[in-house]
C-alpha positions in Angstrom: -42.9 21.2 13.6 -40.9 21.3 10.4 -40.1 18.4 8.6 -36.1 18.6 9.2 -36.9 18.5 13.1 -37.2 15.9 15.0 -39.5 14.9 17.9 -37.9 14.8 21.6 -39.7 11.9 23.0 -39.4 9.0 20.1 -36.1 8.9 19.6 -37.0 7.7 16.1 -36.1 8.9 12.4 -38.6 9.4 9.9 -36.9 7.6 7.3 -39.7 9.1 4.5 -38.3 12.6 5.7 -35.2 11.6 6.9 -36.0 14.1 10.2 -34.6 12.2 13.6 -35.2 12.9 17.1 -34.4 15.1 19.7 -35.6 18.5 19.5 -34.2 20.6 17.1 -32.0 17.5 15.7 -31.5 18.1 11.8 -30.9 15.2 9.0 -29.8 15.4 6.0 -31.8 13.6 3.7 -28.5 12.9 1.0 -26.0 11.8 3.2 -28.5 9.6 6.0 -26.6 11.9 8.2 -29.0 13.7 10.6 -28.7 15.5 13.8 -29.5 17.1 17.0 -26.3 19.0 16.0 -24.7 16.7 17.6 -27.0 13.9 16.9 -26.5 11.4 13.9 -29.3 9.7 12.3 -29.4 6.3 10.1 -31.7 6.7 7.6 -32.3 2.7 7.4 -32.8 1.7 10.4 -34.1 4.9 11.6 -31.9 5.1 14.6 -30.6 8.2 16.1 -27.3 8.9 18.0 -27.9 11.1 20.6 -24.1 12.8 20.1 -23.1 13.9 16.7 -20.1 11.7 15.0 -20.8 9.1 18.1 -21.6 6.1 18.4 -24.0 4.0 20.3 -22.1 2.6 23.0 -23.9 -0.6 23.3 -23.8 -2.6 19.9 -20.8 -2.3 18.8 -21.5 -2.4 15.0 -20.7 0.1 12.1 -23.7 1.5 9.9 -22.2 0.7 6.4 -24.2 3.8 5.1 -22.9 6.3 7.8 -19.8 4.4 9.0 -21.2 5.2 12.4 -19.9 2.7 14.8 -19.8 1.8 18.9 -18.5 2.7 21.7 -18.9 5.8 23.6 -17.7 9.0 22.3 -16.6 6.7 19.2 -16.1 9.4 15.9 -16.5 8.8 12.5 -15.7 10.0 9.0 -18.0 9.6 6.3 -15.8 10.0 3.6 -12.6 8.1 5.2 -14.2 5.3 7.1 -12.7 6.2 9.9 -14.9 6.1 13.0 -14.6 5.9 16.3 -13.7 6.3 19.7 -10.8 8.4 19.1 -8.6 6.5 19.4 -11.3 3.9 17.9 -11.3 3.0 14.1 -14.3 1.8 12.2 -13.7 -0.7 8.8 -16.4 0.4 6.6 -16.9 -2.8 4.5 -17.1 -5.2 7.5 -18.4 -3.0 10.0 -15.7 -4.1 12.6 -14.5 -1.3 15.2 -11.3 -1.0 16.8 -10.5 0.2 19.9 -6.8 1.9 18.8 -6.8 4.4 15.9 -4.8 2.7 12.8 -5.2 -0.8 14.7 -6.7 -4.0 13.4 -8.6 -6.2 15.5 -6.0 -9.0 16.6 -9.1 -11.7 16.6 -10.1 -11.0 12.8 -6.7 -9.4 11.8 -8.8 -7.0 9.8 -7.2 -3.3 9.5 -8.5 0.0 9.1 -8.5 2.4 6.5 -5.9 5.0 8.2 -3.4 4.4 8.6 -3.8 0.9 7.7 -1.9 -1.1 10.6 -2.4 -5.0 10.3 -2.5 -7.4 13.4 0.5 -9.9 14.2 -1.7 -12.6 13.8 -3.0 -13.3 10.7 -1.1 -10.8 8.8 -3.9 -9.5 6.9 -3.1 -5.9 5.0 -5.2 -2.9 4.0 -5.5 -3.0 0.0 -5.9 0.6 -0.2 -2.9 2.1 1.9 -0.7 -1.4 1.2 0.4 -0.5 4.6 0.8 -3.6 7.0 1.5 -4.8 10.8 2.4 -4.6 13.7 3.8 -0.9 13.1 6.6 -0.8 12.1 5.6 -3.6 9.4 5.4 -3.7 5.8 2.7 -5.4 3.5 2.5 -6.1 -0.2 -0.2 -4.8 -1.0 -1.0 -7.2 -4.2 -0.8 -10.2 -1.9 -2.2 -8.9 1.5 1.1 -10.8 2.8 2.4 -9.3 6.2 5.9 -8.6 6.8 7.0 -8.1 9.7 10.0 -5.5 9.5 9.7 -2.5 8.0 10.8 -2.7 4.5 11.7 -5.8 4.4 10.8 -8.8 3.0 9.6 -12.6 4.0 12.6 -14.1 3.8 11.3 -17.6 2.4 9.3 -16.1 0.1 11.3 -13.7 -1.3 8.1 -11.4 -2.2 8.7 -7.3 -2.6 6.6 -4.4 -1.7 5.5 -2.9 -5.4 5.3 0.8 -4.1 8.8 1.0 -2.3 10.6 -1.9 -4.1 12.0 -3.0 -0.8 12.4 -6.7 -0.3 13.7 -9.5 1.4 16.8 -9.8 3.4 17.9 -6.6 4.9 18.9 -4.4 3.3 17.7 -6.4 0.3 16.3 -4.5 -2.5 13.9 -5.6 -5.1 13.0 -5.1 -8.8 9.6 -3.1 -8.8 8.6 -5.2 -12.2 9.2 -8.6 -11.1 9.1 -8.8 -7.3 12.6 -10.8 -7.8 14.5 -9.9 -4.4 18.1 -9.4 -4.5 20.6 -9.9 -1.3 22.0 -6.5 -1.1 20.8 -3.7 -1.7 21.4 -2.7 -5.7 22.5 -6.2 -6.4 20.6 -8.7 -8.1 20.0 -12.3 -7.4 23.0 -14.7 -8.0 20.6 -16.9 -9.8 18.2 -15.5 -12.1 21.0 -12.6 -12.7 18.1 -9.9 -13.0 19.2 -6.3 -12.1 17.4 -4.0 -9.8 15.9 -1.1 -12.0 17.2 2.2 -10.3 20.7 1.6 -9.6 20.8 -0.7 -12.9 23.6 -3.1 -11.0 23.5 -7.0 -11.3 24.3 -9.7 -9.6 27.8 -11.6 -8.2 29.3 -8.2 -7.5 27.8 -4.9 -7.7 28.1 -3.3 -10.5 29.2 -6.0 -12.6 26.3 -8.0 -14.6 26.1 -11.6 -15.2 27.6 -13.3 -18.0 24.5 -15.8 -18.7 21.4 -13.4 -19.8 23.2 -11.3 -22.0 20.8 -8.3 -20.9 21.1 -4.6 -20.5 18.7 -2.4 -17.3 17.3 0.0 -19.5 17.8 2.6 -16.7 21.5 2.5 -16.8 22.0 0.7 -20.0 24.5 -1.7 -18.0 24.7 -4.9 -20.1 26.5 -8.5 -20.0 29.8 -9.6 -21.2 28.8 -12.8 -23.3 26.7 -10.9 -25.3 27.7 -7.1 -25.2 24.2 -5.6 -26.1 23.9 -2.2 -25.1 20.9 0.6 -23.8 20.1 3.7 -24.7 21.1 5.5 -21.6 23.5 6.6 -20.3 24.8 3.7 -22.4 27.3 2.1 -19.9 28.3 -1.4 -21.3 29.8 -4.0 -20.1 33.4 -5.8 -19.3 33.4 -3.2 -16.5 34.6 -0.7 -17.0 32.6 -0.8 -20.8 31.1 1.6 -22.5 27.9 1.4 -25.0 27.5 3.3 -28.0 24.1 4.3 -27.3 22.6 4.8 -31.1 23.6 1.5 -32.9 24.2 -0.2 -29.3 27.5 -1.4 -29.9 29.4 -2.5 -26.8 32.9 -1.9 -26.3 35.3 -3.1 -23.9 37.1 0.1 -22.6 35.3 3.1 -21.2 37.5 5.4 -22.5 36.2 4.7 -25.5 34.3 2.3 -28.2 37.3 2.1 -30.2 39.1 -0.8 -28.3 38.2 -4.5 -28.4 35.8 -6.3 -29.5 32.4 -4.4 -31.2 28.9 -6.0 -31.3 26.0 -4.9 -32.6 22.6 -5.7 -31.2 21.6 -8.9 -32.5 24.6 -10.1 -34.0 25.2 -13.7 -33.4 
């Protein structure tokens, strides 16, 4: 017999050769993954799955080198991580398997690579897809924190999803940067007076920054009326309606022009 074939009676991989059972059953000495085409075989623990990309139905385990896990008819992906009995998933680092595809265990609270839905429970999130619970939920991904509408935010804590910049309170929206949430969306907080970085508008009203800071968005170049520094674009100022002179950053009071009012140049006292 050749030496990529494997014996019908054992049952057994020979791990020096990386040949598995069942007759005509091909491994492949690389990858561990061998063959009956449609047999799998662990080069390890010299095991061999009788169906290819299934699992053994009874032990309910995941082979960290194949990401072969359990249960009957149970698929998996080599490259993804994603095993199982369709609609199974398999978590290649703990070796859990889950019975729903994109589900986490709700004992463990564990999720799967794809697509990375977290359990209700504990609230644990999938680092790599950032994508959390209880569908529709939202996670932040630097935290692992569940939240449990989508795009919105914890409302005690006040955290913000990084990727999509949505945060707490709907229809809250949050600075990417900071994680700072504001109360509506494109407003900032009342408090800290920091200004959401896309639409550039600050807190108390929209579009109208806070008198306190003294600090322009760099986006929109939006700045405060105590101290009138300006941005370099589009070099919108403040005293809505202001307008910034976006070269020396001088801040004028009208936004017909920067000849009215009072002029102040960046880091004048």
């Amino acid at each position: 017999m050749e030496s990529v074939v494997c014996v019908m009676e054992t049952g057994v991989c020979v791990k020096e050769t990386g040949v598995c059972v069942m007759e005509t059953v091909v491994c492949v000495m690389e990858t561990g993954v061998c063959v009956m085409e449609p047999g799998v075989c662990v080069m390890e623990t010299g095991v061999c799955v009788m169906e290819s990309v299934v699992c053994v139905m009874e032990s309910v385990v995941c082979v960290m080198e194949t990401v072969v896990c359990v249960m009957e008819t149970v698929v998996c992906v080599m490259e993804t991580g994603v095993c199982v009995m369709e609609p199974g998933v398999c978590v290649m680092e703990t070796g859990v398997c889950v019975m729903e595809p994109g589900v986490c265990v709700m004992e463990t609270g564990v999720c799967v690579m794809e697509p990375g839905v977290c359990v209700m429970e504990t609230g644990v999130c999938v680092m790599e897809t950032g994508v959390c619970v209880m569908e529709p939920g939202v996670c932040v991904m630097e935290t692992g924190v569940c939240v449990m509408e989508p795009v919105v935010c914890v409302m005690e804590m006040g955290v913000c999803v990084m990727e999509t910049g949505v945060c707490v309170m709907e229809p809250g929206v949050c600075v990417m940067e900071t994680g700072v949430c504001v109360m509506e969306p494109g407003v900032c907080v009342m408090e800290t007076g920091v200004c959401v970085m896309e639409t550039g508008v600050c807190v108390m009203e929209p579009g109208v920054c806070v008198m306190e800071p003294g600090v322009c968005v760099m986006e929109t170049g939006v700045c405060v009326m105590e101290t009138g520094v300006c941005v370099m674009e589009p070099g919108v100022c403040v005293m809505e309606p202001g307008v910034c002179v976006m070269e020396p950053g001088v801040c004028v009071m009208e936004s017909t022009g920067w000849f009215h009012v009072k002029t102040m140049q960046i880091g004048e006292e």
